[in-house]
C-alpha positions as CSV (number, residue, x, y, z in Angstrom):
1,X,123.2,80.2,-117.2
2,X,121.4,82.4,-119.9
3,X,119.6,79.1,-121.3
4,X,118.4,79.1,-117.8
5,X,117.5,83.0,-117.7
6,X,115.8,82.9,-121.3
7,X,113.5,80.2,-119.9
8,X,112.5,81.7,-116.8
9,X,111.9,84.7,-118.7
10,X,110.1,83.0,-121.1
11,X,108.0,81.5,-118.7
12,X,106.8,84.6,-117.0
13,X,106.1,86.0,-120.4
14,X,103.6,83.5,-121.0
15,X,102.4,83.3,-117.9
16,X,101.3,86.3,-118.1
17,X,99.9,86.1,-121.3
18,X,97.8,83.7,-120.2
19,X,96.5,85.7,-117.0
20,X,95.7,88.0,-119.8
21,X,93.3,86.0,-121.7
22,X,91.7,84.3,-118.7
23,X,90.7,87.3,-117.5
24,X,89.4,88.4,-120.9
25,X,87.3,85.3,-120.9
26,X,86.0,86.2,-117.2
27,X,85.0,90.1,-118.3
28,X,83.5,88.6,-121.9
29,X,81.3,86.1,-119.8
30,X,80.2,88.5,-116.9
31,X,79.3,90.6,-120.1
32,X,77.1,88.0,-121.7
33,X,75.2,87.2,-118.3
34,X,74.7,90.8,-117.5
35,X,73.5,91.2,-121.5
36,X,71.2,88.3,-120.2
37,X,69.9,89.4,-117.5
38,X,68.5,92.5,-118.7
39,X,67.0,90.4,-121.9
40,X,64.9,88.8,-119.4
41,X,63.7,91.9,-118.2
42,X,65.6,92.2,-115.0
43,X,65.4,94.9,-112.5
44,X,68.5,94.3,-111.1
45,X,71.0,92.3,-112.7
46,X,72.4,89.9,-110.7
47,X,75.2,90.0,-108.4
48,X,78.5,87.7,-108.7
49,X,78.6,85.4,-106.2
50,X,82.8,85.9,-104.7
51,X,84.6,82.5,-104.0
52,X,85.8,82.4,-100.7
53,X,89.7,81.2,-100.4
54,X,90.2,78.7,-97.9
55,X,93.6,79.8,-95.7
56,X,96.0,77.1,-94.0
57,X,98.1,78.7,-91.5
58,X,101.5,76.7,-91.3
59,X,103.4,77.4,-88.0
């Protein structure tokens, strides 16, 4: 039983750790095309286009 506890545990450690650095990578790369953008003389940097999440109801 605590084999089985350390592993879940485990698990949601790095599981989190890895939400962690993905969303490092996401706020390092909006960074970079926002830096972009206002290289290239911009007036308005441009927006981030939001991914829609398609829904299945089950009933």
């Amino acid at each position: 039983m605590k084999s089985s506890v350390k592993l879940v545990l485990d698990a949601k450690r790095v599981a989190h750790e890895i939400n962690e650095d993905l969303s490092d990578i996401a706020a390092e790369a909006t960074a970079e095309v926002f830096a972009s953008d206002l290289q290239e003389g911009a007036d308005v940097p441009r927006q981030p286009t939001k991914k829609t999440r398609s829904t299945s109801a089950t009933t």
